[in-house]
Each structure stands twice: as structure tokens, then as C-alpha cells.
C-alpha positions as CSV (number, residue, x, y, z in Angstrom):
1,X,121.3,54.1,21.4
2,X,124.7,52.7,20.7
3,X,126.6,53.0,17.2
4,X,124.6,49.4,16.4
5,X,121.3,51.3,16.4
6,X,120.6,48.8,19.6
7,X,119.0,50.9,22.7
8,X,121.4,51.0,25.8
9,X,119.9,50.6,29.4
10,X,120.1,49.2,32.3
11,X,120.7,45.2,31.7
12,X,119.3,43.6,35.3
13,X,122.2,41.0,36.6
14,X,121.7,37.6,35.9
15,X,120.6,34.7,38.3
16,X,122.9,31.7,38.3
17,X,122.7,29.6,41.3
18,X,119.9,26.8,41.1
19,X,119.5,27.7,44.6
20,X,118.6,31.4,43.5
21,X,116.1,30.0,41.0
22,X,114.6,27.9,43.6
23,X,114.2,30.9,46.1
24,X,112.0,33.1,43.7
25,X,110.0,30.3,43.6
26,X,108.4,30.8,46.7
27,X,107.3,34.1,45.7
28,X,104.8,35.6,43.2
29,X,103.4,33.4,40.3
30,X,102.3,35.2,37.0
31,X,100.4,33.5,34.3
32,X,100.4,34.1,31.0
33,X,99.9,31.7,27.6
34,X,103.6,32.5,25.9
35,X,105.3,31.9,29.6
36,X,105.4,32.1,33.4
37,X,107.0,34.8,35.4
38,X,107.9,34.0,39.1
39,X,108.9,37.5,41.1
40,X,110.2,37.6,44.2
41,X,111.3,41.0,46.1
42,X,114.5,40.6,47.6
43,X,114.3,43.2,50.2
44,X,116.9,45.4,49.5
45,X,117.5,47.9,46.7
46,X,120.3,46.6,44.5
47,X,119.9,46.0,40.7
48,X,117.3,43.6,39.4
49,X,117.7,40.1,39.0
50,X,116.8,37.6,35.9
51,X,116.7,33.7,35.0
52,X,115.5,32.1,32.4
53,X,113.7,28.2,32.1
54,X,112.9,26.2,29.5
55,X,111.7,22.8,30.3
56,X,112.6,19.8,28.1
57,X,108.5,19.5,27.5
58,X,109.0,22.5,25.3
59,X,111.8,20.4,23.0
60,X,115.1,19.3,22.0
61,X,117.7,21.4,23.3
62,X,118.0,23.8,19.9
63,X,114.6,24.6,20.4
64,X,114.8,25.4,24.1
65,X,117.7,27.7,23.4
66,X,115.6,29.4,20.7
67,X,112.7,29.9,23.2
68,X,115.4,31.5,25.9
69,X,117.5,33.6,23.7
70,X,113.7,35.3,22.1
71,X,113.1,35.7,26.2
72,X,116.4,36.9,26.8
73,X,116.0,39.9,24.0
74,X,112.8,41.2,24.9
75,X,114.0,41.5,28.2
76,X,117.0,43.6,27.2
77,X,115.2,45.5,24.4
78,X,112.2,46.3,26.2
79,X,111.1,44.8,29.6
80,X,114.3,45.5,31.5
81,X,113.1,49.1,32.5
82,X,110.3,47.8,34.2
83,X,111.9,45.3,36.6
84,X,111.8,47.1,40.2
85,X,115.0,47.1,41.8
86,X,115.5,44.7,44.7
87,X,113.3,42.1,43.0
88,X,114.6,39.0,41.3
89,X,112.4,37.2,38.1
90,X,112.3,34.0,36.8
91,X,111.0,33.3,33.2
92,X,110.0,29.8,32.5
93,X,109.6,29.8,28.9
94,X,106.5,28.0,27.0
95,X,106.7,26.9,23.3
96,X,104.5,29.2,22.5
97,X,107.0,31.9,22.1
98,X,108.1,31.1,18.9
99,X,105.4,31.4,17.2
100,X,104.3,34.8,18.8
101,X,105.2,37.9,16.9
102,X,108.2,39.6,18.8
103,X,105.8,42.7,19.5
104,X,103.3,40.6,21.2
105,X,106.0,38.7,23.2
106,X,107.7,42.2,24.3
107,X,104.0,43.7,25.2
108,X,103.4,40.7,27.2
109,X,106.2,40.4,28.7
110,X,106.5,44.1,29.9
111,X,102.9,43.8,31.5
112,X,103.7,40.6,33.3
113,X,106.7,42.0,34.5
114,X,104.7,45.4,35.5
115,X,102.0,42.9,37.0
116,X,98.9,44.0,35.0
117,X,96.7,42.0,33.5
């Protein structure tokens, strides 16, 4: 834990490059009702790899950066230790997660990640 009282791991690297986001499409598809997580395994063993999507079917642009930045902590607080090295994820963000409490989005996003049911 840092001096904020915020735990400190291992923050996966970011994907940037549309043509990045476009390769993890072709791999694994998981479904769930807050969002969709698209893995793909790299092939190698650096760090992890994460993007985030919102489409504009979820909202106006404040509420597709709401919808991302919720993603974007429970990935950091609590689903970056199960990423696999040498895999790169793509979260494409429903509306849904909003409304979800935080806990339920972290839990589900952990086991998606994981790829349990």
C-alpha cells in the first residue's frame, strides 16, 4: 500500500494503437452483462496488455468516460493481478456498469479476466 492507502502492483501496460485493438480481436471473446472482454495471448512473456472501449451506443461522451474510468479502476485495484503475462485484453464497456456496485463490477471483472464462469 502507498502513503494514499491505495494498493500498489503491477499496473499491465496500456494498448494504444487501433491496430493493437484490432489484433486482440481475433482472439478470445468473453461475455458478460456489465462488458465484454476480448483476450488474446501474445506469445511471448512481457508484461500484460490493456484497452479499454466504450461505444457511442452506451452515451454521450461524459458518460462513456465514466463507464471507462470505473473500468479502468477495477482493473488497477483488483483485476490487474490476474492478467497472465504475454496476453493482451480489450474491455468494451456496456452501460451497465454504472449502475453495478463497484464490488460486483471488480468480482466480475477478475473472473472474466481469470476466464471462469
Amino acid at each position: 500500500m502507498s502513503a494514499t492507502g491505495k494498493p500498489v502492483g503491477p499496473n499491465p501496460k496500456r494498448l494504444l494503437k487501433r491496430a493493437e485493438f484490432l489484433a486482440v480481436r481475433r482472439g478470445e471473446k468473453r461475455r458478460g452483462r456489465l462488458f465484454l472482454v476480448e483476450v488474446l495471448d501474445r506469445g511471448d512473456r512481457e508484461a500484460p496488455r490493456v484497452g479499454y472501449t466504450v461505444t457511442k451506443k452506451v452515451g454521450n461522451a461524459v458518460v462513456r468516460n465514466r463507464v471507462r474510468r470505473r473500468l479502468r479502476e477495477a482493473v488497477r485495484i483488483h483485476a490487474a493481478d490476474d492478467m497472465v503475462p504475454g496476453n493482451d485484453y480489450v474491455i468494451v464497456g456496456r452501460e451497465d456498469v454504472l449502475s453495478a456496485p463497484f464490488g460486483q463490477l471488480k468480482a466480475e471483472l477478475s473472473r472474466r479476466i481469470r476466464g471462469t464462469r
